[in-house]
N, C-alpha and C positions, 0 to 999 in steps of 0.2 A: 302670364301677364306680369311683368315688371311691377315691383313694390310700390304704393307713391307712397309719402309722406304726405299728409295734412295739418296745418298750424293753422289754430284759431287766431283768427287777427289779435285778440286779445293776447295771447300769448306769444307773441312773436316777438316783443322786447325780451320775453325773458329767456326763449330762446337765443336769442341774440349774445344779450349778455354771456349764458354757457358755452356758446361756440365759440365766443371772444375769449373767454378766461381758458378755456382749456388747449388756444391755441399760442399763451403767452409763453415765450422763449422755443417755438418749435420755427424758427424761422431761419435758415440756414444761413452761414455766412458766403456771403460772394466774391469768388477770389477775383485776381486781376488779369486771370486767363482764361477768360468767355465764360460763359453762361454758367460751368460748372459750378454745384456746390464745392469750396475749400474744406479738406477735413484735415485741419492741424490737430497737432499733440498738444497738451499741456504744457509741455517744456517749448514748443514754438511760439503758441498763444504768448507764455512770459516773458520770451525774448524779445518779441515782437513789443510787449508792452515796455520792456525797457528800452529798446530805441527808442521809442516813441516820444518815452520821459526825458529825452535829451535835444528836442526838437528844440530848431531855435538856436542852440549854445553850439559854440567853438570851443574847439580845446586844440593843445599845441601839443605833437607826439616827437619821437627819436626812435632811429631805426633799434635795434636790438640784437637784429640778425639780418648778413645780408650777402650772402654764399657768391656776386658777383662784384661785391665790393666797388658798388656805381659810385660815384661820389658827389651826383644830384641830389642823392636821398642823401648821405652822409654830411654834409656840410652844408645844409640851407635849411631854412625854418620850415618847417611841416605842419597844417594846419588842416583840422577836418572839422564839417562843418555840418549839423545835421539839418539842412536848407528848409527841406522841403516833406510835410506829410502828408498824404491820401489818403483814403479809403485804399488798403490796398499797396500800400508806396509809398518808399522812403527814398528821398535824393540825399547823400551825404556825398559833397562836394572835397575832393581831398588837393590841397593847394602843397604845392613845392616852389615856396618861396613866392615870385611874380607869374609861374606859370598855374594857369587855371583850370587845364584843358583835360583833368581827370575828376569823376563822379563815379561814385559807386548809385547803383542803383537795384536796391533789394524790394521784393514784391511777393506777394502771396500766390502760392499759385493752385491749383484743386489740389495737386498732389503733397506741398509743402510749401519751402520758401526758396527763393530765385537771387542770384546774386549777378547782376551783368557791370561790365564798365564802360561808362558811357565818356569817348573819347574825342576829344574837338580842337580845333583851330580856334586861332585868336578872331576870325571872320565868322566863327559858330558852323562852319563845314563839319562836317561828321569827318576823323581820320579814316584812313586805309585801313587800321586793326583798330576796330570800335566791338560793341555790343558781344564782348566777349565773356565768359563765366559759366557758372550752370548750378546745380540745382540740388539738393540736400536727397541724401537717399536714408535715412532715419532720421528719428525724431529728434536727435542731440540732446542738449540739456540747455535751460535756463540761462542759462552763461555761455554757451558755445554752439555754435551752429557751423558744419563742415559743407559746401558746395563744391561739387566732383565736375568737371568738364562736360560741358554738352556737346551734339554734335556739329551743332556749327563752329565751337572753338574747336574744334577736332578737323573741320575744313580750314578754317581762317590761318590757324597757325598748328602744324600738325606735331609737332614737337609738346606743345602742349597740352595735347589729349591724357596725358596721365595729371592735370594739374590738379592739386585740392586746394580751395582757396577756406579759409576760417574767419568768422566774426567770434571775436570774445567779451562780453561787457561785464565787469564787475561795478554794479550799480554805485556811483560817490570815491571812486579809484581808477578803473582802468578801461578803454578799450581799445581791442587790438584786431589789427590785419594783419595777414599771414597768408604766407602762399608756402605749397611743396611741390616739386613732381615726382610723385611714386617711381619709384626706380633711378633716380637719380640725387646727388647731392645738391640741389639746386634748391636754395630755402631763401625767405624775405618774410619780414616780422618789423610790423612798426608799432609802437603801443605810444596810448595818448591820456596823458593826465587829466581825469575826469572831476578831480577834486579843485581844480584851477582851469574854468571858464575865463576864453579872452574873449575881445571884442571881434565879433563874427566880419570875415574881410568880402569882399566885392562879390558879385555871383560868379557861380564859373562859365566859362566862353560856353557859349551856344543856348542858354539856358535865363 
């Protein structure tokens, strides 16, 4: 016969109360990839919190590295904007100049943290190469998180299935994007003056 338990009515606040306190902080965080519990690291969790501390503000970057020597990034104002935060989700909107139509979009996912670029027309159409990036395979540090190519960027564009893309934020100084592709000399690095907040510009197209 199966155990019961019996609680005196009398007793059932104070029960109460004990299953309420012994249950404070056992509640799992929910990431933004279904139902699963997220189980970040502590060096994710604080990076996470340092976006987060940047919501709201613009900051104005320069390339630093830039292996195909575009000259869209090279010669036009560069602006990144941390738009948008969620439960779960961060929009940082990154502007070249008048065009609007790139967003970084980083997210928690159960296994760690997610990096996609969310790419649009000036009509807010989704481009041809949109929802591209992928997804941290360690815990990184505090300051730097590496996301390695998933397999849809691996169908989208198959040239760059060896890509590692990098968030670096030096909290009150610096943060930076960077892309590489393993096996190849193909690098891009823009870093943004975190110490000189400008006036956050229009949203970007689609959004």
């Amino acid at each position: 016969m199966p155990m019961r338990w019996i609680v005196s009515t009398a007793g059932a606040p104070a029960l109460l109360a004990m299953l309420l306190t012994a249950c404070i902080g056992c509640a799992s965080t929910r990431s933004n990839d279904g139902d699963a519990p997220a189980t970040h690291t502590d060096a994710q969790r604080r990076f996470w919190s340092a976006l987060e501390s940047l919501c709201g503000q613009a900051f104005e970057g320069r390339v630093v590295e830039d292996s195909t020597s575009n000259p869209d990034f090279a010669r036009r104002p560069l602006v990144m904007h941390v738009r948008t935060c969620e439960p779960g989700r961060i929009l940082v909107p990154f502007h070249v100049a008048d065009d609007r139509s790139r967003t970084w979009v980083i997210t928690q996912t159960a296994a760690g943290l997610r990096l996609k670029h969310d790419h649009r027309h000036e009509d807010g159409t989704e481009d041809d190469l949109t929802q591209y990036g992928g997804d941290t395979r360690s815990s990184g540090t505090a300051v730097r998180q590496e996301f390695h190519a998933d397999a849809h960027t691996a169908a989208l564009l198959p040239p760059a299935a060896t890509n590692v893309w990098t968030i670096e934020i030096e909290p009150g100084r610096m943060f930076a994007y960077a892309l590489r592709r393993e096996g190849t000399d193909r690098r891009f690095r823009v870093e943004f003056d975190l110490a000189r907040p400008v006036t956050p510009p229009p949203g970007p197209w689609g959004h």
